[in-house]
C-alpha positions in Angstrom: 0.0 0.0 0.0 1.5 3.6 -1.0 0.1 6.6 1.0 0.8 10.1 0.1 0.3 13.1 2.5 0.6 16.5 1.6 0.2 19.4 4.5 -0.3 23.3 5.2 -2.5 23.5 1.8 -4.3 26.6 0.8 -5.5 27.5 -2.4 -9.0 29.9 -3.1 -9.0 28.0 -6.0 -8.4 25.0 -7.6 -4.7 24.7 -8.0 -3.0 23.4 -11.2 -1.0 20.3 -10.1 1.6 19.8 -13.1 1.2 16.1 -14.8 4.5 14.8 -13.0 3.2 15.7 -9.5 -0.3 14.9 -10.4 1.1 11.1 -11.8 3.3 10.2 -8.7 0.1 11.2 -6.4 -2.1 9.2 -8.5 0.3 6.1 -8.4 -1.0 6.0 -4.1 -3.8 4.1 -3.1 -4.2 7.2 -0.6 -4.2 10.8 -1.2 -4.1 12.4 2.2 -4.0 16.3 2.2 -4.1 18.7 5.5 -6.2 21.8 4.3 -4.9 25.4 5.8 -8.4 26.4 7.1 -12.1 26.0 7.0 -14.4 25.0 4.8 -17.3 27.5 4.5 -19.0 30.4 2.1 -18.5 32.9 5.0 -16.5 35.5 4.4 -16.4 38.1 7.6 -13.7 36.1 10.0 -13.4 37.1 14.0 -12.3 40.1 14.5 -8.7 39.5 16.3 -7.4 37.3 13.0 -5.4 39.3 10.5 -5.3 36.2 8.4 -7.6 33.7 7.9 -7.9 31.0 5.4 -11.3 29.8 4.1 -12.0 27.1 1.3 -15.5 26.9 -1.1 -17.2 23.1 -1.2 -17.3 23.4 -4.8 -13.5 24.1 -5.2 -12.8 21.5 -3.2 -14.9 18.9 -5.1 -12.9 20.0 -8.2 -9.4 19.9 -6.2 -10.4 15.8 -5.4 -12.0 15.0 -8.3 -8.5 15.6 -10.1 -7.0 12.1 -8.3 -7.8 8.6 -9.4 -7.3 7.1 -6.0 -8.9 7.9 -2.8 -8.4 11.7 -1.0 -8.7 12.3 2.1 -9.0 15.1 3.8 -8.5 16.4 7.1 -8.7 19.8 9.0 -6.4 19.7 11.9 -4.6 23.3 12.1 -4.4 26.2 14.0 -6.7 28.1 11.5 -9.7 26.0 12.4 -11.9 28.6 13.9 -10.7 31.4 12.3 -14.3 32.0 11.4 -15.7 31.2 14.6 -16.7 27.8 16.6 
């Protein structure tokens, strides 16, 4: 079994993986990928964060739907309620 991690990601959208990178990732049965934030369409953030990092479902859905083997993903950062509990 081949497992391949990947932390501290961040993109607002979906990121353009070159073929190489994209082929080696593909060649894991496991994809696993530590996203830089939280998941949700709000935009206003607390007010004592001067940066906070927020993903869109949809862009997400496109970022996994780029790997033939199985992503997973996992939200375990210090950014994690940067938008509030």
């Amino acid at each position: 079994m081949k497992i391949a991690f990947a932390g501290d990601f961040f993109s607002k959208s979906v990121p353009n993986i070159s073929k190489s990178l994209l082929s080696k990732i593909n060649e894991c049965d496991y994809f696993i990928v530590n996203f830089e934030g939280v998941i949700t369409t709000e935009n206003k953030t607390r007010d004592d964060k001067s940066t906070a990092f927020n993903f869109d479902i949809e862009n997400i859905k496109l970022f996994f739907n780029q790997f033939s083997n199985t992503p997973i993903l996992f939200l375990c950062n210090n950014h994690i309620y940067d938008f509030g509990t």
